[in-house]
N, C-alpha and C positions, 0 to 999 in steps of 0.2 A: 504494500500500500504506500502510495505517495505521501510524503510530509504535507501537509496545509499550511499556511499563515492567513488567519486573517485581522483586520485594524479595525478598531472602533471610533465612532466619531457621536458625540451629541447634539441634539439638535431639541428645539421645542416648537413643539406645534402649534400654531391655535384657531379656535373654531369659536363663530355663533350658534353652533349645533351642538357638537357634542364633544366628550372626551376621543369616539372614537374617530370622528370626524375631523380632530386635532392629530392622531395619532397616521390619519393615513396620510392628511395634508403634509406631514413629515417625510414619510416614506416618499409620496412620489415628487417634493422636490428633489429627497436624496437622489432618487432614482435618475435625476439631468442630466447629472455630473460624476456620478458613481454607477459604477459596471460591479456584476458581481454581487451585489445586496446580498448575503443569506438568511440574515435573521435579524430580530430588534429586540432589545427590552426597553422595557415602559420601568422607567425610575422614579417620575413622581408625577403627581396629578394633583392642579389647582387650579383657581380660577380667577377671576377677575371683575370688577362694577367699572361700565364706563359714568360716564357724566351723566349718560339718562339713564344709569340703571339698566344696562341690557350685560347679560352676562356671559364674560368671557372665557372658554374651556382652554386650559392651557395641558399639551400632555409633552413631557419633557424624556427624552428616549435615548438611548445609543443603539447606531446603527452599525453591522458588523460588514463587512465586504472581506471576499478574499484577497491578497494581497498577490500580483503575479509573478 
């Protein structure tokens, strides 16, 4: 079996909708600029009030890519 490497990067999402809706908007910016994705963890989830009161889902991740 071949050795792997792969790097981790964090990123934070955020959505008028939802936690998960924050977590994909993450992924598929990673997804522009990064080849390779394999997996994510979700590290923390919070949220946010703007000015009128509409709430912010915030989901804070690192994304893993293999390294070539």
């Amino acid at each position: 079996m071949a050795e792997k490497v792969f790097k981790k990067i964090s990123e934070t999402g955020c959505s008028s909708e939802s936690y998960e809706k924050a977590i994909e908007t993450a992924i598929e910016k990673a997804s522009e600029s990064l080849r390779g994705i394999a997996w994510f963890e979700v590290k923390e989830l919070r949220g946010g009030l703007g000015a009128d009161g509409q709430i912010e889902w915030q989901a804070s991740i690192e994304v893993s890519f293999k390294v070539d």
